[in-house]
N, C-alpha and C positions, 0 to 999 in steps of 0.2 A: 339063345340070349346069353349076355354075358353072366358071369356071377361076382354079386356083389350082396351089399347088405340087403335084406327085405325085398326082394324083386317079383314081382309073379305079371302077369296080365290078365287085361280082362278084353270082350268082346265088344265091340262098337258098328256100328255101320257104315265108318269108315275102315274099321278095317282093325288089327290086333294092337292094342296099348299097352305098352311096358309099364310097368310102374315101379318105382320107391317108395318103402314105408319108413320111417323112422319112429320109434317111440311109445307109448304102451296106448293099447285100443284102449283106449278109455274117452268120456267127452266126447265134443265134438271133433273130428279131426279138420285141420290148416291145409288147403287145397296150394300148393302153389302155382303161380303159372310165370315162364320164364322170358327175358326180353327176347331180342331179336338174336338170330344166329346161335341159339343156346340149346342147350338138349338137359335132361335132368340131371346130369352132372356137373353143368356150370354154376351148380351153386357152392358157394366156399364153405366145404365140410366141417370145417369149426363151426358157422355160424348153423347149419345143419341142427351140429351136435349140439350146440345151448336153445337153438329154438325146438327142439324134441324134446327136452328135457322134461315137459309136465305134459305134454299133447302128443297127439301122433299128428305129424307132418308129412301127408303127399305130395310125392313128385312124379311127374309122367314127361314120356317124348310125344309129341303131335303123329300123328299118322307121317308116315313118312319121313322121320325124323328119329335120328339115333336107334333105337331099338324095338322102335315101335313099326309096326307093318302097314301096310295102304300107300297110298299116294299123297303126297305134301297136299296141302291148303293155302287156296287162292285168296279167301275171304276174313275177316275177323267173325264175321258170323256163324261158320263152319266151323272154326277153334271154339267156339262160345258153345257149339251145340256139342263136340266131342269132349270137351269139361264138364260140361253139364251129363253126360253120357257115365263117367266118371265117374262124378258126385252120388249120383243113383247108386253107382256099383259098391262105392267104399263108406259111404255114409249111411246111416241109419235111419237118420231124420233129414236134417240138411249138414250143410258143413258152414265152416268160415274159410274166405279165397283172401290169399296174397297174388298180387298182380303186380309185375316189375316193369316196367318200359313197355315192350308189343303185348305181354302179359298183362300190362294193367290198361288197355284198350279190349284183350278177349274181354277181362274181370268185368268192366264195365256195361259194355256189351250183354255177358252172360246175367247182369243184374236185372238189365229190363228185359230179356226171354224168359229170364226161368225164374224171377225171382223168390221163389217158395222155396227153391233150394239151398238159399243163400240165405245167413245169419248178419253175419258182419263181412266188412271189406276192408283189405288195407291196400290202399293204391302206391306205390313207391317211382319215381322219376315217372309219371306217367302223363298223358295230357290227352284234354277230350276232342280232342279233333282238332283242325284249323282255326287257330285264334289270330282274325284281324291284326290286333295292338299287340305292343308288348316287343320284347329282346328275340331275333331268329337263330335259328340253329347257327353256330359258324359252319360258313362252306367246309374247311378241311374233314369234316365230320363225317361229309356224304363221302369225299372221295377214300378217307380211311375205310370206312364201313363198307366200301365196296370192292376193297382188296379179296384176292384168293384166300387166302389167309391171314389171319391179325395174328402179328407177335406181340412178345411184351413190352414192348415201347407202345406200340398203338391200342392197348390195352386201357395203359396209363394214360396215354392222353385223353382216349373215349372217357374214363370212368375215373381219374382223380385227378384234383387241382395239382397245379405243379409248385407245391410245397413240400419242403423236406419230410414233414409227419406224412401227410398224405401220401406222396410218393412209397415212402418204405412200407408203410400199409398195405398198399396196394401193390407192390411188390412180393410182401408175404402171402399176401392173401393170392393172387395171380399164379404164385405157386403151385400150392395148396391142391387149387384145384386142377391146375396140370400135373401134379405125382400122384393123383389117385390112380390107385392099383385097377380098378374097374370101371373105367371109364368110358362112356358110348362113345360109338364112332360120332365123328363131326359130321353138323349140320352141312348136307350138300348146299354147291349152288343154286341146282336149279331150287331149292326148298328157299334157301336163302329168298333169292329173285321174288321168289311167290308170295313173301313174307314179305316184303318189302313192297309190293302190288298188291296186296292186301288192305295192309295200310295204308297205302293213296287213293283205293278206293272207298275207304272207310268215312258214309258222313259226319264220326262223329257224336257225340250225345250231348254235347252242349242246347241243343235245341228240345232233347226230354230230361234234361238233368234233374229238375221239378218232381222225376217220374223215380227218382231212386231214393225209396222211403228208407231205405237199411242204414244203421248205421256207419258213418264210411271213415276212416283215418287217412287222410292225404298227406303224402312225407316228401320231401323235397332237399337236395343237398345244392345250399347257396352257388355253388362255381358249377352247377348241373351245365355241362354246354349240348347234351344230345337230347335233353328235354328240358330248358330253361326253367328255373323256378316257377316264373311267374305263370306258367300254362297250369301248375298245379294250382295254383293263389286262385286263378278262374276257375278250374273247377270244385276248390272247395269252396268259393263263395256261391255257387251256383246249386250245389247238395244240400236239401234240407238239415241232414243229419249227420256236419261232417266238420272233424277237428284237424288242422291244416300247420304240422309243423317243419321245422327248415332246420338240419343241421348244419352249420358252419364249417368253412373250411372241407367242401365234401361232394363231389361231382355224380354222376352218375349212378355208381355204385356206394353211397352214403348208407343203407343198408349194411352192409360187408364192413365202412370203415369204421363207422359206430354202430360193432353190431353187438357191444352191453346195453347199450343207450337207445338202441334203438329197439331190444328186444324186451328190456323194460316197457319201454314204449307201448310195446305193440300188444305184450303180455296184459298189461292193467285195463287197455283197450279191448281188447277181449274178452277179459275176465268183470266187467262193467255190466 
């Protein structure tokens, strides 16, 4: 394995998990789970470094993914069951899971298998399944996301509105996390493919959404085009226990561009 900050693994039955720790064992620790095509270095290490700052925050690669050992996963079910595999290993009691885009379908997912494991939830650009009504994905979205490789142009278009703040935001931050010194290898294709087959076969949890007692934060950036606002709006009206906010001016990666405001955010939701 590479060397980088806080790294060790643990054993799953899927096979060997890398993991990242940030932050001092204390409390609950912040599970995270990452979107599509991501491994635990795609997240922007500033925002890393201010969300570790009072918690310790976990990251891991899926089986078969970056640094971790096994074979990819075809299912959201199977992700749901090696987080929860996880949780058991780094937690003490249960934890609290951050879920970003394909990560906030495991998140979801893992709420109704294992819920005793889970404390709070925070959902970010996510959506419960196929929503009839409402704004679709734009098509360029699919055929971006299905390139060999994304550069930084297709970056910015996936994950910020094309306005000047946005943009150089997201430029910085797009950075960031391409000059870390210890970076996993990238997500293969065939992992990709299977991640994306995954999720097409996925029903869903709009039809037990009733069933997710835990507190949940659902977070939303208005010009979102790879998971529209308004799939988030449906499933936080649908969570008994769940507060539903939209930053402005802020696409997919809304997390990363307001991530003082949104670590405020997420911190008091927590700490509640």
């Amino acid at each position: 394995m590479s060397s980088g900050p806080e790294i060790h693994s643990v054993q799953t039955k899927h096979g060997e998990i890398a993991i990242r720790t940030n932050g001092a064992e204390r409390g609950i620790p912040l599970v995270l789970l990452p979107r599509f095509r991501a491994t635990m270095d795609d997240w922007d290490p500033a925002f890393i470094k201010s969300l570790s700052r009072d918690q310790q925050v976990v990251r891991f690669d899926n089986p078969g993914v970056g640094l971790s050992r096994g074979s990819s996963l075809n299912s959201i079910k199977s992700m749901a069951s090696v987080a929860a595999e996880v949780i058991l290993q780094v937690a003490p009691r249960h934890a609290d899971v951050l879920g970003w885009s394909l990560g906030g379908a495991v998140a979801q997912q893992l709420a109704l298998d294992y819920p005793h494991l889970l404390r709070r939830m925070i959902l970010v650009g996510a959506t419960p399944g196929a929503i009839a009504e409402g704004p679709r994905q734009q098509p360029r979205v699919a055929t971006v996301l299905a390139k060999q490789e994304n550069d930084e142009q297709d970056f910015l278009y996936l994950f910020y509105p094309e306005t000047e703040a946005a943009v150089s935001c997201g430029r910085t931050s797009i950075r960031r996390i391409a000059n870390q010194p210890y970076r996993s290898p990238g997500v293969s294709a065939l992992a990709f493919m299977e991640q994306v087959q995954a999720f097409k076969r996925w029903p869903g949890i709009l039809h037990r959404a009733r069933e997710l007692k835990l507190p949940i934060l659902v977070v939303a950036g208005a010009q979102d085009i790879v998971a529209p606002a308004y799939c988030s709006f449906v499933l936080s009206q649908q969570v008994p226990d769940a507060k539903f906010i939209v930053y402005p001016d802020s696409g997919h990666a809304s997390l990363f561009q307001h991530a003082e405001e949104f670590i405020e955010d997420a911190t008091r939701f927590l700490e509640a």
